[in-house]
Residue frames as a rotation matrix with the C-alpha (Angstrom) as fourth column:
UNK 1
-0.236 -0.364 -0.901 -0.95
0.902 0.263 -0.343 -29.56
0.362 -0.893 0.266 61.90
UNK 2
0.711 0.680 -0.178 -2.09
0.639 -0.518 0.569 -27.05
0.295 -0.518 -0.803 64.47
UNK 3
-0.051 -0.623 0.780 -0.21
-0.243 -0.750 -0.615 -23.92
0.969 -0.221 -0.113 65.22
UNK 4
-0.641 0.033 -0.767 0.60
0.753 0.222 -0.619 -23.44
0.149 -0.975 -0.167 69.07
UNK 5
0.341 0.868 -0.362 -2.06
0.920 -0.228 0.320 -21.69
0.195 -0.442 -0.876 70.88
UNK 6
0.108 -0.479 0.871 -1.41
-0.426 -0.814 -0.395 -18.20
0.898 -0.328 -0.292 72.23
UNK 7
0.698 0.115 0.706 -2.24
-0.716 0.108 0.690 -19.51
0.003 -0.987 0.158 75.49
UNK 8
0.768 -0.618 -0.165 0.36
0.639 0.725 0.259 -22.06
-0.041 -0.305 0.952 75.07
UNK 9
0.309 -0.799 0.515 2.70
0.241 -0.459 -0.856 -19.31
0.920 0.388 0.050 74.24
UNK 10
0.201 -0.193 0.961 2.64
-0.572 -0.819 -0.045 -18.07
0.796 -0.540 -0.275 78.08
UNK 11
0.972 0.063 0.226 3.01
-0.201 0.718 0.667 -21.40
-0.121 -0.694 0.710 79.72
UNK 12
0.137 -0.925 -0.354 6.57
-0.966 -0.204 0.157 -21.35
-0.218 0.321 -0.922 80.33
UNK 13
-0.194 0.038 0.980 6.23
-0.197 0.977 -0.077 -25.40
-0.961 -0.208 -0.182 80.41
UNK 14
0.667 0.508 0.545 5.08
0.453 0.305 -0.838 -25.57
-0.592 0.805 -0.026 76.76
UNK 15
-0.521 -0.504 -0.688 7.87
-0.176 -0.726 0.665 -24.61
-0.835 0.468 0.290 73.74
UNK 16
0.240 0.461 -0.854 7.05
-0.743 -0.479 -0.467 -23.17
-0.624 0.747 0.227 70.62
UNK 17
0.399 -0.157 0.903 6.94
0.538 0.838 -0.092 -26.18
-0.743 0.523 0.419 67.62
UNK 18
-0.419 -0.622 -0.661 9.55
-0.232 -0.631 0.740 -24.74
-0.878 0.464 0.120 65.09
UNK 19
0.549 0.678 -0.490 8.69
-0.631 -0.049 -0.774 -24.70
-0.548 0.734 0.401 61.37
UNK 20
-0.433 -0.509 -0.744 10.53
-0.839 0.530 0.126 -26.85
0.330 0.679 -0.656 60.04
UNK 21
-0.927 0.208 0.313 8.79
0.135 0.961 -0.240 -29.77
-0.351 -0.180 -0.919 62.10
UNK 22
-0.337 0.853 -0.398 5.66
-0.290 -0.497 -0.818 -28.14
-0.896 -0.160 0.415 61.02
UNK 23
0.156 0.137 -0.978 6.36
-0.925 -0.327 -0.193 -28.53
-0.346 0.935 0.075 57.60
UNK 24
-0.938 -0.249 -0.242 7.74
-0.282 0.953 0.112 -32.28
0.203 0.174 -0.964 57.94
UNK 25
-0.592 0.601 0.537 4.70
-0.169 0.559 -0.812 -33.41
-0.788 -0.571 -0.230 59.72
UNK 26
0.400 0.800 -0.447 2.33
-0.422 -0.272 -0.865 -31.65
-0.814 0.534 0.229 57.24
UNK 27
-0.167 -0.484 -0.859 4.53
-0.968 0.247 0.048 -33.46
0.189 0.840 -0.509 54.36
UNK 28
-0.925 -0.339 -0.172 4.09
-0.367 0.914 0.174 -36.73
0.098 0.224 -0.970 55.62
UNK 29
-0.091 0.967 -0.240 0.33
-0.776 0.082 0.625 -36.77
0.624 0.243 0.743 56.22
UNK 30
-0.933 -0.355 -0.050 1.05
-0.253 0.751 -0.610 -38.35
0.254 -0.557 -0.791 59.39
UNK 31
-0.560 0.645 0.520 -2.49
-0.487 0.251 -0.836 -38.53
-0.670 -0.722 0.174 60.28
UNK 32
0.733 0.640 -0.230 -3.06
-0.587 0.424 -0.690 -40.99
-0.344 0.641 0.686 56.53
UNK 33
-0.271 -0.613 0.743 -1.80
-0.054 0.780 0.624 -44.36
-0.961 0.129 -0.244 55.91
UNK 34
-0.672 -0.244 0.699 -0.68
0.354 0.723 0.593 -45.03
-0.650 0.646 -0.400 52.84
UNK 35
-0.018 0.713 -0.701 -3.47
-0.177 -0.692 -0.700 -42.00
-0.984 0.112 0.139 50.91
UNK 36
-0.368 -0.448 0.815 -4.26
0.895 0.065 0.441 -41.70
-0.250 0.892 0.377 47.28
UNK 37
-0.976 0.156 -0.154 -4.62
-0.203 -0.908 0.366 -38.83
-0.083 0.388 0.918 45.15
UNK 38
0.227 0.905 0.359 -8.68
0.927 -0.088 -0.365 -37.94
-0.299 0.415 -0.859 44.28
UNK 39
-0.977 -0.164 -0.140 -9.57
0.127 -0.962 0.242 -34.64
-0.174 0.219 0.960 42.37
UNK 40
-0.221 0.974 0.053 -13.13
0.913 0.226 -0.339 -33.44
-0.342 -0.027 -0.939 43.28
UNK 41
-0.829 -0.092 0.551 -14.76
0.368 -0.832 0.415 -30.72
0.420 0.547 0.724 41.28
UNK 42
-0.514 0.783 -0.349 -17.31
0.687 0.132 -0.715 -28.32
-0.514 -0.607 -0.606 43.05
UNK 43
-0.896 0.171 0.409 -19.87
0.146 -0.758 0.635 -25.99
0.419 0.629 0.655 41.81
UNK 44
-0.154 0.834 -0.530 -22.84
0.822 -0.189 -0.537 -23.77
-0.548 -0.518 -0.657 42.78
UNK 45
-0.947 0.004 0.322 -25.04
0.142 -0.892 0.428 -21.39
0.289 0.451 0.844 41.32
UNK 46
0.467 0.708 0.529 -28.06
0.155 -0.655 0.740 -20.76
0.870 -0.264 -0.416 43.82
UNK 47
0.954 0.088 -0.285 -27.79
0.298 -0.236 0.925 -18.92
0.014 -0.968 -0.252 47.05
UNK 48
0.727 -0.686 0.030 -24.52
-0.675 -0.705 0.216 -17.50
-0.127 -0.177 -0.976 48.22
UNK 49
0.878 -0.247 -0.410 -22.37
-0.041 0.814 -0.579 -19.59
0.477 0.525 0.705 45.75
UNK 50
0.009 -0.947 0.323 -18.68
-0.575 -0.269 -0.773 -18.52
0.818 -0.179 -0.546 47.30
UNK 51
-0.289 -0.158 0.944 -19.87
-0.956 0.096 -0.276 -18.96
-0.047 -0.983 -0.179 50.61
UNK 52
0.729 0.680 0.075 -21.60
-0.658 0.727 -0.197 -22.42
-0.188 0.094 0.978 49.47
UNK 53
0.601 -0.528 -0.600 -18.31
-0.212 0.619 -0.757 -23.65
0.771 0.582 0.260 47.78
UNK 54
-0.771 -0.419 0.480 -15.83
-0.578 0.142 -0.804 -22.59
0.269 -0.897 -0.352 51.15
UNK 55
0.081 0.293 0.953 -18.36
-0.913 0.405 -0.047 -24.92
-0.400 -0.866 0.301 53.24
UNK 56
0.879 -0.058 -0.472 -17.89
-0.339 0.621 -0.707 -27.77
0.334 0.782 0.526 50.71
UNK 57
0.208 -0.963 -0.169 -13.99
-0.241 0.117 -0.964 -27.48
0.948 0.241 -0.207 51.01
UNK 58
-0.212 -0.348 0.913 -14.23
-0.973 -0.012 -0.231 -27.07
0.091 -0.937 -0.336 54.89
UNK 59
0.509 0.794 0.332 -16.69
-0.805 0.576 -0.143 -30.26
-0.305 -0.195 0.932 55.06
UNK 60
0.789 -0.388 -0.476 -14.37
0.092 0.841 -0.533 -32.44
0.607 0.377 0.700 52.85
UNK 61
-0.129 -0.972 0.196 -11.54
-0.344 -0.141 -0.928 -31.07
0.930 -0.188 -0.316 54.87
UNK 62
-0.123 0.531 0.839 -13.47
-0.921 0.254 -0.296 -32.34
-0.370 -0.808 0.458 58.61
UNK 63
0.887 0.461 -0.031 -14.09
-0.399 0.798 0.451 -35.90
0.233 -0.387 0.892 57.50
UNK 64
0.192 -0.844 0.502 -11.64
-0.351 0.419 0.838 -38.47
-0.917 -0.336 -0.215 58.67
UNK 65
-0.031 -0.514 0.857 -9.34
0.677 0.620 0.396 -39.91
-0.735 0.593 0.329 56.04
UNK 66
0.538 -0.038 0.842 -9.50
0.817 -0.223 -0.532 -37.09
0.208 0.974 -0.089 54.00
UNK 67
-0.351 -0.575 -0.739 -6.53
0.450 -0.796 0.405 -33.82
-0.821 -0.190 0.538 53.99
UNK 68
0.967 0.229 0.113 -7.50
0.242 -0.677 -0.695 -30.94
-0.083 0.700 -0.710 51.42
UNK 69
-0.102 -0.993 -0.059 -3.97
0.884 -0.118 0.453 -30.47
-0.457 -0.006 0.889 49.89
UNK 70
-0.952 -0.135 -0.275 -4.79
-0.027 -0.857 0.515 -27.42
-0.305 0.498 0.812 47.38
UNK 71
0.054 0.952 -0.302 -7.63
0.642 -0.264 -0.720 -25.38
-0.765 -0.155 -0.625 46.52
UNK 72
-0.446 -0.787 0.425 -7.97
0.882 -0.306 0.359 -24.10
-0.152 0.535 0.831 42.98
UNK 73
-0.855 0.442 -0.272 -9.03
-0.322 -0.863 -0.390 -20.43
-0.407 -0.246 0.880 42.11
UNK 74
-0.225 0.973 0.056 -12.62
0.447 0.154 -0.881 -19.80
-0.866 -0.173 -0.469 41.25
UNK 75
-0.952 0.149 0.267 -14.38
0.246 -0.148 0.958 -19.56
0.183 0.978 0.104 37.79
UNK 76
0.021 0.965 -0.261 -17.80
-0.367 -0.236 -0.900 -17.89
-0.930 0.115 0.349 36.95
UNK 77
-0.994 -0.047 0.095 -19.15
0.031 0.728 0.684 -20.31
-0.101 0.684 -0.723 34.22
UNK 78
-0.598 0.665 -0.447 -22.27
-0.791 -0.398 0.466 -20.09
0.132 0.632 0.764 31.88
UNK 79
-0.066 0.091 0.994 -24.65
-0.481 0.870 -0.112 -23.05
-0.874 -0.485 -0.014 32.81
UNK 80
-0.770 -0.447 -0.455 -24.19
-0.631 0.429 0.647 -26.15
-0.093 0.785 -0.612 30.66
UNK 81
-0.935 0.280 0.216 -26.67
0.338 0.886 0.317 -27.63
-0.103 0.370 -0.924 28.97
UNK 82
-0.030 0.939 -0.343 -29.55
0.851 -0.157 -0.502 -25.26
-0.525 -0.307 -0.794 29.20
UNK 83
0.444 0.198 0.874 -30.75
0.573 -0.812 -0.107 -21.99
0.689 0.548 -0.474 27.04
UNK 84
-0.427 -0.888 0.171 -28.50
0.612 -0.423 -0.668 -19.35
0.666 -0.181 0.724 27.63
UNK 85
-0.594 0.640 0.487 -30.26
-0.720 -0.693 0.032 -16.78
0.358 -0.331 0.873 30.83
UNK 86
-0.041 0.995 0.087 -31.96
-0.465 -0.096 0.880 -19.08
0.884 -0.004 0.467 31.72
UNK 87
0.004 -0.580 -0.815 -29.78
0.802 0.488 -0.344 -20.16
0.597 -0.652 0.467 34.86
UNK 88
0.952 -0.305 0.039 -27.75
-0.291 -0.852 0.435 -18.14
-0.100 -0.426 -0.899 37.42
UNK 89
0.338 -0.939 -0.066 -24.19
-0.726 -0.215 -0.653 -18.02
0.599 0.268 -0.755 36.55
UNK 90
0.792 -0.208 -0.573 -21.86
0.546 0.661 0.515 -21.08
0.272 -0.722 0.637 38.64
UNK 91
0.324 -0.911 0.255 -18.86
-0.944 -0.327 0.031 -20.65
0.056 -0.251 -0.966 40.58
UNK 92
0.989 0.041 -0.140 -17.11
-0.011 0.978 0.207 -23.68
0.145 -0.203 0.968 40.24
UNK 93
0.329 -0.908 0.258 -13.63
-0.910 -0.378 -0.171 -25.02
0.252 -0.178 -0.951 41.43
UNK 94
0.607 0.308 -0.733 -11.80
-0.123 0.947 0.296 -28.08
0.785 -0.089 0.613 41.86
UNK 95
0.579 -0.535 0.615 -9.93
-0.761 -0.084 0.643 -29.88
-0.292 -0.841 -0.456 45.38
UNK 96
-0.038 -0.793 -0.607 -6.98
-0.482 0.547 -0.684 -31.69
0.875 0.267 -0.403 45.10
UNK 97
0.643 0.765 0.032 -7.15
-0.642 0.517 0.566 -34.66
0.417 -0.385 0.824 47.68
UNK 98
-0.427 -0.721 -0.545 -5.50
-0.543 0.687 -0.483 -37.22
0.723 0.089 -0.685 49.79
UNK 99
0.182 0.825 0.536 -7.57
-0.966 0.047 0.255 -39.71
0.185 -0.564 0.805 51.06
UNK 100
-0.862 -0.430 0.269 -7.36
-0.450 0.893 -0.014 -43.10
-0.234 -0.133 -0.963 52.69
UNK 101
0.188 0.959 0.211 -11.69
-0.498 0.278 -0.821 -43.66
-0.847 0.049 0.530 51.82
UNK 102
-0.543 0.118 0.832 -12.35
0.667 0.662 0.342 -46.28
-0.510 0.740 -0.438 49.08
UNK 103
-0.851 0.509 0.132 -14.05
-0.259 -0.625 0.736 -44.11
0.457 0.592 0.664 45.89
UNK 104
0.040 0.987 -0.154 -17.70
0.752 0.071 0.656 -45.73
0.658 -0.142 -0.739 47.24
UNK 105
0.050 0.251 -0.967 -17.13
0.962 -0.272 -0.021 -43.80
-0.268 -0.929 -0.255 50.61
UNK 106
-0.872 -0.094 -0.480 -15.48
-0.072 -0.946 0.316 -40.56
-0.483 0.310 0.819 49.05
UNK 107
-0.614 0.651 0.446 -19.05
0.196 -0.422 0.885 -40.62
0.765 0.631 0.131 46.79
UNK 108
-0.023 0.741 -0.672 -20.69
0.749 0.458 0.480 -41.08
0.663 -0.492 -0.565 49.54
UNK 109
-0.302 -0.377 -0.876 -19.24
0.721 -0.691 0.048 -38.13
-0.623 -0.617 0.481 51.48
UNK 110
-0.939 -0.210 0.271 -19.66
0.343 -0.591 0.730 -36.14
0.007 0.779 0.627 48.32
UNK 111
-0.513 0.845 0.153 -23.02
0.341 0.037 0.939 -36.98
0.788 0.534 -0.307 48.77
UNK 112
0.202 0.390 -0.898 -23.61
0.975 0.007 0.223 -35.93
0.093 -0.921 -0.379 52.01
UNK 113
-0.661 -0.507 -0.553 -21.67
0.538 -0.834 0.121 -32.59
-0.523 -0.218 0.824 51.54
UNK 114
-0.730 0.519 0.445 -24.28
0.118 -0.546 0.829 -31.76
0.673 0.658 0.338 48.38
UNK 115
-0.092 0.956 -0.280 -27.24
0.667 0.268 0.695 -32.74
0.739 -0.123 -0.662 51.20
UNK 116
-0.305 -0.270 -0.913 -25.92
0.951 -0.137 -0.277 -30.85
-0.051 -0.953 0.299 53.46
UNK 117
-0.932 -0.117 -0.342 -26.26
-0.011 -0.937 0.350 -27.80
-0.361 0.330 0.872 51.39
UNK 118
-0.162 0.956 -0.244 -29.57
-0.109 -0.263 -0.959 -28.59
-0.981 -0.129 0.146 50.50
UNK 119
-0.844 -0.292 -0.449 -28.73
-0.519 0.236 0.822 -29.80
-0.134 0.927 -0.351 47.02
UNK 120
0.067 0.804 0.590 -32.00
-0.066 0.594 -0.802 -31.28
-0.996 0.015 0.093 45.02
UNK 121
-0.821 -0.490 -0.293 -32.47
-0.392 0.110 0.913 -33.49
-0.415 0.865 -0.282 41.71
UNK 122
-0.088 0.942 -0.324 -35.29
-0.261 -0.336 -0.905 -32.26
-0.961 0.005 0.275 40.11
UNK 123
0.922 0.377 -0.090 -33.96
-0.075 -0.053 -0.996 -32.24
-0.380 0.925 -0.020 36.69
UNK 124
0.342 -0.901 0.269 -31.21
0.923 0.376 0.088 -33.01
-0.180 0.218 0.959 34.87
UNK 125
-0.305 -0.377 0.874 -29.04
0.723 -0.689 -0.045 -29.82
0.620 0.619 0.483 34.04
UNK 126
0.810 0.575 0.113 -31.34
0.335 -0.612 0.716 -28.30
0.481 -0.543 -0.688 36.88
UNK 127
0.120 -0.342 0.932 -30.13
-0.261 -0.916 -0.303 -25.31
0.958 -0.207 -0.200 39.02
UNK 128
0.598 0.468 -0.650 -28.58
0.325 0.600 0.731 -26.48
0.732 -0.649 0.207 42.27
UNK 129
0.959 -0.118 0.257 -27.42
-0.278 -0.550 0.787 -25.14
0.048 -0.827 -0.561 45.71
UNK 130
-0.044 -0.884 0.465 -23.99
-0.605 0.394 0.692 -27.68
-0.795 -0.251 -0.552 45.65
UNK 131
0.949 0.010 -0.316 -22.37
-0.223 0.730 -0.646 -30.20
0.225 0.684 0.694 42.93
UNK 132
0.068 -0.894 0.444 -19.46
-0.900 0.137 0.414 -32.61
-0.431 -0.427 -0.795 44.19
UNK 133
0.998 0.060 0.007 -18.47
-0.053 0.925 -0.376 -34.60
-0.029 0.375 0.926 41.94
UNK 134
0.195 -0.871 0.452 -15.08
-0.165 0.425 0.890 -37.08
-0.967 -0.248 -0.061 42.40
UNK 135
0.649 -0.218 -0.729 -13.56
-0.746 0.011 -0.666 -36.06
0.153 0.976 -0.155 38.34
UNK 136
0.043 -0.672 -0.739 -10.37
-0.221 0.715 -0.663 -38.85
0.974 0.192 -0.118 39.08
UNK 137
0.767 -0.273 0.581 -9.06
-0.582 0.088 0.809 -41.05
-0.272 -0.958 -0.091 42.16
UNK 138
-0.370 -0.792 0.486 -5.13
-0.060 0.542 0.838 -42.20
-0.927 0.281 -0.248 42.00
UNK 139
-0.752 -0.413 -0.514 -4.83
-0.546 -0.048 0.837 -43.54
-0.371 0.909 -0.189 38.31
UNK 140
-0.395 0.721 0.569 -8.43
0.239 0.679 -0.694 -45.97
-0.887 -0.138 -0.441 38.84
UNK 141
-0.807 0.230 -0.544 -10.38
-0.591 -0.335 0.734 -46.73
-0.013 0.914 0.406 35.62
UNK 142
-0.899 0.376 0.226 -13.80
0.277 0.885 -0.375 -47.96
-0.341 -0.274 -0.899 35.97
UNK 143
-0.742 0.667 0.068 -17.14
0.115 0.026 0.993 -48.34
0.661 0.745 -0.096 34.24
UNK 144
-0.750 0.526 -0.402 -19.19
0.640 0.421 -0.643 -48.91
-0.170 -0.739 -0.652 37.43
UNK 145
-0.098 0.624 0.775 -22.29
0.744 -0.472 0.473 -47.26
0.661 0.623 -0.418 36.98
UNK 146
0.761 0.347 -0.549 -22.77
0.649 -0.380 0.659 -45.67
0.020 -0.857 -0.515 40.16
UNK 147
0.286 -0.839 -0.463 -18.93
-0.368 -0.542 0.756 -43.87
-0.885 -0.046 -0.464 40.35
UNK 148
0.796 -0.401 0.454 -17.55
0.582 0.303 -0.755 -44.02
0.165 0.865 0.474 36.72
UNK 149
0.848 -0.274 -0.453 -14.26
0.271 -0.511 0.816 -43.24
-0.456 -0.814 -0.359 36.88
UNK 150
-0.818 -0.259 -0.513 -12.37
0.413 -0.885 -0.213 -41.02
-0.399 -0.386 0.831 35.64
UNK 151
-0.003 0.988 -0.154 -15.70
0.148 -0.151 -0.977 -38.71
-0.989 -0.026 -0.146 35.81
UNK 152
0.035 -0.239 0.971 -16.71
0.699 0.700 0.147 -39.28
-0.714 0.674 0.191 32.02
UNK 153
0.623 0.368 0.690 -17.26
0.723 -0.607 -0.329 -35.85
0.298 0.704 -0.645 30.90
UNK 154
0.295 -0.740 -0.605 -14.02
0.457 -0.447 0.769 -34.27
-0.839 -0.503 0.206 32.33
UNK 155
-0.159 -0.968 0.194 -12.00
0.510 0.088 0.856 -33.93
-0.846 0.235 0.479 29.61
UNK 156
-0.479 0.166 0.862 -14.46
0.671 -0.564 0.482 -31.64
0.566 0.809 0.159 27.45
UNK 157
0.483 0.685 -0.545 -15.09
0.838 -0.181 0.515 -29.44
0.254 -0.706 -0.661 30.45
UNK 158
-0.141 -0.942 0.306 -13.20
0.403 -0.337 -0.851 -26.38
0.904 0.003 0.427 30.48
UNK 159
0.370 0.283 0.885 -14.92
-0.671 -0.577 0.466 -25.35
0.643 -0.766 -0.024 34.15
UNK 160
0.993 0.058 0.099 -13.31
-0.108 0.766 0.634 -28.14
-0.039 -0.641 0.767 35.34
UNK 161
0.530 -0.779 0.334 -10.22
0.845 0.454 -0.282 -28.43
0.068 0.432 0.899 33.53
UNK 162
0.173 -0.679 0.713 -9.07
0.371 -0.626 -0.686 -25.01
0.912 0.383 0.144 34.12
UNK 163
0.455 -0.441 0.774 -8.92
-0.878 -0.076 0.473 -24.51
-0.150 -0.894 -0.421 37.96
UNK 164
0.533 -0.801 0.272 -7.33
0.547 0.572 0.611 -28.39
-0.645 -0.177 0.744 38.27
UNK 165
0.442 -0.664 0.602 -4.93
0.616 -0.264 -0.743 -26.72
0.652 0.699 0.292 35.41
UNK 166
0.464 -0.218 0.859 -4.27
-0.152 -0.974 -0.166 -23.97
0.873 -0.053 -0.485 37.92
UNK 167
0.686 -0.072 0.724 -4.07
-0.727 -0.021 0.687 -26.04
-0.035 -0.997 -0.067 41.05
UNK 168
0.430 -0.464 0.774 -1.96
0.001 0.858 0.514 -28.55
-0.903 -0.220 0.369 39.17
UNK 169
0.299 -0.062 -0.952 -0.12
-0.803 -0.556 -0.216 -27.44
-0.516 0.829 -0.216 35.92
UNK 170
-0.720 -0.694 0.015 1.46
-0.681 0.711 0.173 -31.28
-0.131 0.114 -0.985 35.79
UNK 171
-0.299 0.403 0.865 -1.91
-0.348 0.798 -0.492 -33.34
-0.888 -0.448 -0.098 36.19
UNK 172
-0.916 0.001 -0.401 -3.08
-0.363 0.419 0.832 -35.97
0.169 0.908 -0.383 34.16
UNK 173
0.085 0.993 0.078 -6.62
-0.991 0.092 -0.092 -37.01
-0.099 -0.069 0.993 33.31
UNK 174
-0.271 -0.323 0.907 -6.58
-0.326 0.917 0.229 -41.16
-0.906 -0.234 -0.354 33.30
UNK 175
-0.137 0.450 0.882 -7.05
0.717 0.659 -0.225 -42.37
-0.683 0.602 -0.413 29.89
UNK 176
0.808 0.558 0.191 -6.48
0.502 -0.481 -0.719 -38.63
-0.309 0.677 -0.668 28.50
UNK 177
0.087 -0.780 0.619 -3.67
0.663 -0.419 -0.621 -37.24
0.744 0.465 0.481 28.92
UNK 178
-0.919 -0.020 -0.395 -2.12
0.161 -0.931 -0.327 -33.80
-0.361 -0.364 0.859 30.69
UNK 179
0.221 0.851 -0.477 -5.20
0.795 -0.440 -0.417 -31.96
-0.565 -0.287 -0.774 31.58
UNK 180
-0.310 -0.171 -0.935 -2.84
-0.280 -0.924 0.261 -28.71
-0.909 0.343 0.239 30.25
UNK 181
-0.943 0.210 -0.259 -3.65
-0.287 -0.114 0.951 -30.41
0.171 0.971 0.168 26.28
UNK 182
-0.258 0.966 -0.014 -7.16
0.912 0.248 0.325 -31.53
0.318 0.071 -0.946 27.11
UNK 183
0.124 0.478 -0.869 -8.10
0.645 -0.705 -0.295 -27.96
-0.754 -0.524 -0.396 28.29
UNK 184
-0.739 -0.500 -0.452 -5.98
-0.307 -0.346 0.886 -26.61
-0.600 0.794 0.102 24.72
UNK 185
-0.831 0.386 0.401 -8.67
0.488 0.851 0.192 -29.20
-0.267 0.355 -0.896 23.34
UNK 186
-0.032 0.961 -0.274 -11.77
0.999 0.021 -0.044 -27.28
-0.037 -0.276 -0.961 24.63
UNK 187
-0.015 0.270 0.963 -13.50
0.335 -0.906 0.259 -23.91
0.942 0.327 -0.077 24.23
UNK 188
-0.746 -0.231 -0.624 -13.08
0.663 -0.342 -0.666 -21.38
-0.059 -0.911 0.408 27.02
UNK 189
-0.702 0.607 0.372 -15.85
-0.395 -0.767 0.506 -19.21
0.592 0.208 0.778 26.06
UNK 190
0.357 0.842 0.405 -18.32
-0.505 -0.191 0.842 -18.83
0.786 -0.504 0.357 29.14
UNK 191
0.740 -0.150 -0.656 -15.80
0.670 0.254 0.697 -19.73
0.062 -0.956 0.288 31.81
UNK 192
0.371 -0.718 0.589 -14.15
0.548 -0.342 -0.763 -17.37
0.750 0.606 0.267 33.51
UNK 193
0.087 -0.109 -0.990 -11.96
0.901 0.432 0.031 -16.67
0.425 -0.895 0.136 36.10
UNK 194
0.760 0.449 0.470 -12.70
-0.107 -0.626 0.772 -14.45
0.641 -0.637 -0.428 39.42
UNK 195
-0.117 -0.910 -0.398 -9.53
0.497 0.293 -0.817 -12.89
0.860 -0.293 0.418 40.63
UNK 196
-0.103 0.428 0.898 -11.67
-0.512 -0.797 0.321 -10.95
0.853 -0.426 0.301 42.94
UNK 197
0.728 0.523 0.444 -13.20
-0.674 0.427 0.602 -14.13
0.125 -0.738 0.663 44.87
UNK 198
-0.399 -0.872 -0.283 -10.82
-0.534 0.472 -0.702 -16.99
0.746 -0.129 -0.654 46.71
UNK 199
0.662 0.572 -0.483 -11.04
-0.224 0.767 0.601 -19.91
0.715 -0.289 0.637 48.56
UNK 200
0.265 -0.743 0.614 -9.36
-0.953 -0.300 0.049 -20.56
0.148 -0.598 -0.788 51.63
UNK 201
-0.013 -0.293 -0.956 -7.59
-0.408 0.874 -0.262 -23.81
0.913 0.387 -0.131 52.34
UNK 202
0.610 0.599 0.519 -8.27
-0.353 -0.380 0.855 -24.92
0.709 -0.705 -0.020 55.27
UNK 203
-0.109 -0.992 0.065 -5.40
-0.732 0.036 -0.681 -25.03
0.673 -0.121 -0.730 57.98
C-alpha cells in the first residue's frame, strides 16, 4: 500500500492513513485473491549484476498478480559447472512470492524478466546477463518438462538454499525437507555472502 503523498499532507480535505491500517491492508494482500506461495531464485554475473538483480525484483514486483513479500540478502557464488576463472563471479538471491498466476504464467513472466535483461542461451552453464528460475510454488509436485517442479536441482544448491534459508529460516523444499537440513547437506565453499550489497524490497 502507498504511503500518503506529501501533497496530500497539505490538503486539509485529505487525512493521514494511520499505521495500523497500513499494516492490515498490506497483511491481507487485498489486491490477491486467494495467492499461493512461489520461491524464485535470481542470479547474474555479466554487466552490473546488483543493479541487474534489483530490476528483476522490481519487474516481478510490477506484474499483476504478483506481491514481492521478502527479499533475501545477496551471495557472490563461484560459477557452477564450468572450470574454475573461467566465468565472472554471480550474485545470486532468492524472492519469496505471492501470486495469484498459474506456474505456466509465473514461467512465463520469469521469462520475460530474463529477456528483458538481455539474457541469451548460447550454452549450457554459459555466462548470462539474468537467471529466473521458479525453485517451488505452494507445495506443487510435478514432472512436466517445461516447469518441473520443485526446481530439480534445488536441494544440492547452496546459492540457492542459503539466501531462501535467510529470507525464510522455517521453509520447506517439497519432497525434501526444511531447506535449514538440505543446506547442512551441501558444501558452502564458493558461496558467499555480501553484507556490503542489498536489495531493496520494493514498497
Amino acid at each position: 500500500m502507498t504511503r500518503p503523498s506529501i501533497q496530500g499532507q497539505t490538503d486539509p480535505t485529505v487525512q493521514p492513513v494511520p499505521a495500523s491500517v497500513v499494516e492490515q491492508v498490506d497483511a491481507a494482500d487485498a489486491t490477491l485473491h486467494n495467492p499461493k506461495r512461489a520461491v524464485v531464485a535470481l542470479g547474474a554475473n555479466l554487466g552490473n549484476r546488483l543493479e541487474t538483480l534489483q530490476g528483476a525484483v522490481d519487474a516481478l514486483e510490477d506484474t499483476p498478480g504478483i506481491r514481492v513479500k521478502a527479499v533475501s540478502p545477496v551471495y557472490e557464488t563461484e560459477p557452477w559447472g564450468v572450470e574454475p576463472g573461467s566465468q565472472p563471479a554471480y550474485f545470486n538471491a532468492v524472492v519469496l512470492l505471492k501470486t495469484t498466476l498459474p506456474p505456466s504464467s509465473l514461467l512465463e513472466r520469469a521469462h520475460a524478466v530474463e529477456e528483458a535483461f538481455h539474457r541469451v542461451r548460447d550454452e549450457r552453464w554459459g555466462p548470462r546477463t539474468l537467471d529466473v528460475d521458479i525453485v517451488s510454488y505452494a507445495d506443487l509436485r510435478s514432472d512436466d518438462p517445461h516447469l518441473t517442479l520443485p526446481h530439480p536441482r534445488a536441494h544440492e544448491r547452496a546459492f540457492v538454499l542459503a539466501p531462501w534459508h535467510d529470507a525464510d529460516p522455517e521453509a520447506e523444499l517439497p519432497g525434501r525437507g526444511p531447506v535449514a537440513d538440505l543446506l547442512d547437506a551441501v558444501t558452502r565453499e564458493g558461496v558467499t555472502p555480501r553484507a556490503d550489497l542489498e536489495l531493496r524490497l520494493p514498497e
